[in-house]
DRENMAR-649946 format. One line per 8 residues: number of its first residue (from 1); their letters; for each residue x, y, z of N, C-alpha, C. Coordinates in Angstrom, 3 decimals, always signed. Layout:
DRENMAR-649946
NUM) A) X:Y:Z:X:Y:Z:X:Y:Z | ...
end
This chain:
DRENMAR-649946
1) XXXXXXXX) -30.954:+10.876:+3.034:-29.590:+10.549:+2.693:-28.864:+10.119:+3.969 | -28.261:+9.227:+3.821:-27.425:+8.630:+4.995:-26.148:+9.220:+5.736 | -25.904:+9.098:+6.746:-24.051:+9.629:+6.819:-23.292:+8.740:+6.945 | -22.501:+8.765:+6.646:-21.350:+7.468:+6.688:-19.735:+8.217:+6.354 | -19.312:+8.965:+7.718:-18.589:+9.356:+8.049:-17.317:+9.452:+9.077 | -16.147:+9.473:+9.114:-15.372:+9.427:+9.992:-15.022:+11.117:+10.747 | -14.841:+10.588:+12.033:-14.838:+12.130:+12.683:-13.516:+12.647:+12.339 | -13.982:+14.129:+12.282:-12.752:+14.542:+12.337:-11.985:+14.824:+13.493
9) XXXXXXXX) -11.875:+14.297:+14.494:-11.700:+14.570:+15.851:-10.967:+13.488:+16.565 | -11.385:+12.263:+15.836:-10.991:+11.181:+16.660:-11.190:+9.973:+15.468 | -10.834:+8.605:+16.186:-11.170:+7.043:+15.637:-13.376:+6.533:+15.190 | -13.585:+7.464:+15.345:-15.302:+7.716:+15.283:-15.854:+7.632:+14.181 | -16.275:+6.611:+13.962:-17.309:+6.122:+12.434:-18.645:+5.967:+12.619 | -19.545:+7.211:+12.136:-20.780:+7.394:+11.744:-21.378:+6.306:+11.006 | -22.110:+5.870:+10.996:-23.390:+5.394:+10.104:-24.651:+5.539:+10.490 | -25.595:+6.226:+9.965:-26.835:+6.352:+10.095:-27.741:+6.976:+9.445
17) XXXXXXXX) -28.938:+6.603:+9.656:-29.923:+7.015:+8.107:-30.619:+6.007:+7.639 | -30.561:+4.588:+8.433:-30.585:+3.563:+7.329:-31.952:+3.162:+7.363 | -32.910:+4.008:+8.162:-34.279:+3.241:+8.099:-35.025:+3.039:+7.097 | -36.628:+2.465:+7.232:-36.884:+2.022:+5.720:-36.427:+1.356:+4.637 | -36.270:+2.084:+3.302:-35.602:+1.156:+2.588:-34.349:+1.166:+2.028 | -33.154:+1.845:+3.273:-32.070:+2.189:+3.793:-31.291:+0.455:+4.212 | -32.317:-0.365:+4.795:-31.885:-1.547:+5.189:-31.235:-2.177:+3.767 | -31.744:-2.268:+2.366:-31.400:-3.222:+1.255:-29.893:-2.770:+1.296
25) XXXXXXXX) -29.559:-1.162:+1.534:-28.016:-0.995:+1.548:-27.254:-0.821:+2.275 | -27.665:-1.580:+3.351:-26.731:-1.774:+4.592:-25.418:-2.925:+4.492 | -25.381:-3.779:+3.447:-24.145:-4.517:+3.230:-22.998:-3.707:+2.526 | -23.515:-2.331:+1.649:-22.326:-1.545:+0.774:-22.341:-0.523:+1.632 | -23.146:-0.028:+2.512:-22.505:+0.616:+3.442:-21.999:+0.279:+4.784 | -21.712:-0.890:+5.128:-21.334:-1.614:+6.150:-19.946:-1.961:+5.090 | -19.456:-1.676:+4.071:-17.942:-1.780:+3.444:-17.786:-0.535:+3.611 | -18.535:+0.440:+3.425:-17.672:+1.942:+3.087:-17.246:+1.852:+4.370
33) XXXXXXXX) -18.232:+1.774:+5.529:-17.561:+1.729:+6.839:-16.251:+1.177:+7.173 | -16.115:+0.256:+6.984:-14.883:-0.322:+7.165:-13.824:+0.030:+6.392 | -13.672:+0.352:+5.021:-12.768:+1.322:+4.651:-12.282:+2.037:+5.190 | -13.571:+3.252:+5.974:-12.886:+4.215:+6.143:-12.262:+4.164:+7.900 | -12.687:+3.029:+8.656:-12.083:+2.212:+9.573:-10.525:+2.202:+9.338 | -10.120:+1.547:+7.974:-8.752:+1.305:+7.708:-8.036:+2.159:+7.466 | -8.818:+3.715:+7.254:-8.212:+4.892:+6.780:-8.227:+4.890:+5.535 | -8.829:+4.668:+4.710:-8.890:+4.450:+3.233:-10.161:+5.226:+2.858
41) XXXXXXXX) -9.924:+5.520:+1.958:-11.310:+6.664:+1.063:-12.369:+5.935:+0.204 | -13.089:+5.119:+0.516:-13.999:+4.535:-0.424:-13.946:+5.058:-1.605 | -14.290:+4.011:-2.678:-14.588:+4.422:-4.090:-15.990:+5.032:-4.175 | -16.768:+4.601:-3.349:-17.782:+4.501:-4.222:-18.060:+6.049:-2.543 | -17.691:+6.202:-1.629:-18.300:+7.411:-1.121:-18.508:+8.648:-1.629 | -19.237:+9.345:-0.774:-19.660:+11.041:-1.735:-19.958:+11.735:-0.553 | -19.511:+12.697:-0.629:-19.592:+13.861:+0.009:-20.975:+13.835:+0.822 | -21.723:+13.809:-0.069:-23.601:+13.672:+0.036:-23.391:+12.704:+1.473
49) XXXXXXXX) -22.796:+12.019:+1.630:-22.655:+10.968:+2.642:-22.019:+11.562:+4.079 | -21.189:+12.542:+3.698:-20.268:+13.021:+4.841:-21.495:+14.092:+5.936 | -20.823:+14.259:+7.150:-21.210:+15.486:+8.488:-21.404:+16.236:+7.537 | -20.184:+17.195:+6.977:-20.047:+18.371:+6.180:-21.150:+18.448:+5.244 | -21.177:+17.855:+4.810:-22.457:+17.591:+3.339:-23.780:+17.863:+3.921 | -23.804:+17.345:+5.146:-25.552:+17.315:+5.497:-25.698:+18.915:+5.943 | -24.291:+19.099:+6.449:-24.813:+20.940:+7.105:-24.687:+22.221:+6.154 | -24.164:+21.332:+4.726:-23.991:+22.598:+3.620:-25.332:+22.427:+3.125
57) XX) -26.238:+21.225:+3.159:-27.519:+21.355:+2.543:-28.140:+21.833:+3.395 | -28.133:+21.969:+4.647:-28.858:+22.758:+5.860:-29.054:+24.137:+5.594
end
């Protein structure tokens, strides 16, 4: 699962995860990115995607 997250700390946008066959969705996650660039909450993001998410499945 990928992260595609903004820090909570600062202007800092995560993306990563994308190897394999991670590349076919690098154009819809290269938008969530920038959304959340603008400060805006993607539609289509999920938790599953966020820092937080990866360390509650940890």
């Amino acid at each position: 699962m990928p992260i595609i997250d903004r820090s909570p700390s600062g202007p800092l946008i995560t993306v990563t995860g994308l190897s394999g066959h991670g590349f076919k969705f690098a154009p819809v996650f290269g938008e969530l990115a920038a959304e959340l660039t603008m400060g805006e909450t993607p539609e289509l993001w999920s938790r599953r995607f966020s820092i937080a998410g990866h360390l509650d499945a940890a």
